[in-house]
C-alpha positions in Angstrom: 108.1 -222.2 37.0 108.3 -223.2 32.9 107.6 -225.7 30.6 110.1 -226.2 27.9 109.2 -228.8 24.5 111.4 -229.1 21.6 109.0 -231.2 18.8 111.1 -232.9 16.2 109.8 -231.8 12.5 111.9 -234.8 11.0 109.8 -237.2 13.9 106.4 -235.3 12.9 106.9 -236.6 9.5 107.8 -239.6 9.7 104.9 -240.4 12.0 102.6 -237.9 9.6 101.5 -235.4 12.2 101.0 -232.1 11.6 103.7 -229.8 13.9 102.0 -227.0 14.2 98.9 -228.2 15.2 100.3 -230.0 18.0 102.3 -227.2 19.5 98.6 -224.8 19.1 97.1 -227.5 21.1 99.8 -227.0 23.7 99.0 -223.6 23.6 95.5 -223.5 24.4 96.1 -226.0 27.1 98.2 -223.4 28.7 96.2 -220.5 27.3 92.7 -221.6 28.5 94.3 -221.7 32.3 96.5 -218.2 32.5 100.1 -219.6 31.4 102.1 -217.0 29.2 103.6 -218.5 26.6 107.0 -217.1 26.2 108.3 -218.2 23.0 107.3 -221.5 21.0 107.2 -224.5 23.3 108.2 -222.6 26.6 105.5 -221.5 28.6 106.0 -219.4 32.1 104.0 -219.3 34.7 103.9 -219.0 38.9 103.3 -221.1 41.8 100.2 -220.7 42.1 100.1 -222.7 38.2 101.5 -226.1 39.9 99.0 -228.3 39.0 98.2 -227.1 35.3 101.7 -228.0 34.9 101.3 -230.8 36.5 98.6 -232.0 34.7 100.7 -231.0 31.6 103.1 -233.5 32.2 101.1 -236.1 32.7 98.5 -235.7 30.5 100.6 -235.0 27.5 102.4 -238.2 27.1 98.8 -239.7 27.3 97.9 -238.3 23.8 98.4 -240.1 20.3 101.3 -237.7 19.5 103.1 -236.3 22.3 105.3 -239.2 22.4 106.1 -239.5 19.1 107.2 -236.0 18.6 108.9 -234.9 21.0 112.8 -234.3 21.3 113.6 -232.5 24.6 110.7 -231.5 27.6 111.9 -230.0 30.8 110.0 -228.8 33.6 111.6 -226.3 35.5 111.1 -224.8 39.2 112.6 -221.3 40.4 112.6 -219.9 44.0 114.3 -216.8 45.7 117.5 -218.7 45.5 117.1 -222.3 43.8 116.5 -223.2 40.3 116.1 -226.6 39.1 115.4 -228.2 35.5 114.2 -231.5 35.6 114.3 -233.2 32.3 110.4 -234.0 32.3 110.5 -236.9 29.2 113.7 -238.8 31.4 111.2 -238.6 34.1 108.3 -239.7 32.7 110.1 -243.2 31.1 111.8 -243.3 34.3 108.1 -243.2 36.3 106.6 -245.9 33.8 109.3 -248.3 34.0 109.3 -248.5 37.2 105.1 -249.1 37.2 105.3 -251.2 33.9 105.0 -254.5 36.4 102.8 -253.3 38.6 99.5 -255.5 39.4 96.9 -252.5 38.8 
């Protein structure tokens, strides 16, 4: 399974966050629990790594910047025969719309 995140520079800006520390703290997220990072933004790991990622989606758009930043986030899961990328950010608005209303 992978994590893919494109964070907009232009987005960074305007909201004055620093790019690069955000996609370091991404990093040691995935770092501190075993997850190679494969290139900037995609990180790679097995099924056994479920619920980091897991956790990574839903703990990401809880931080000050995460929203703000990002452009394209896609979660994706591989088998022997079946691949699937879910786009993780559609999810996520899709998940709190459908809570917004909901008497906690």
């Amino acid at each position: 399974m992978m994590m893919e995140m494109v964070l907009s520079e232009e987005k960074a800006k305007e909201n004055n966050i620093n790019i690069d520390e955000c996609y370091e703290k991404v990093d040691r997220f995935f770092e501190k629990r075993g997850i190679k990072k494969i290139s900037k933004g995609v990180y790679q790991g097995n099924k056994k790594d479920f619920n980091t990622f897991m956790t990574a989606q839903w703990d990401l758009p809880e931080s000050t910047w995460f929203l703000k930043i990002v452009d394209e986030w896609y979660f994706r899961y591989e088998g022997d025969t079946i691949e699937y990328r879910e786009d993780a950010l559609e999810s996520y608005y899709r998940v709190e719309e459908r809570y917004a209303n909901y008497p906690w």
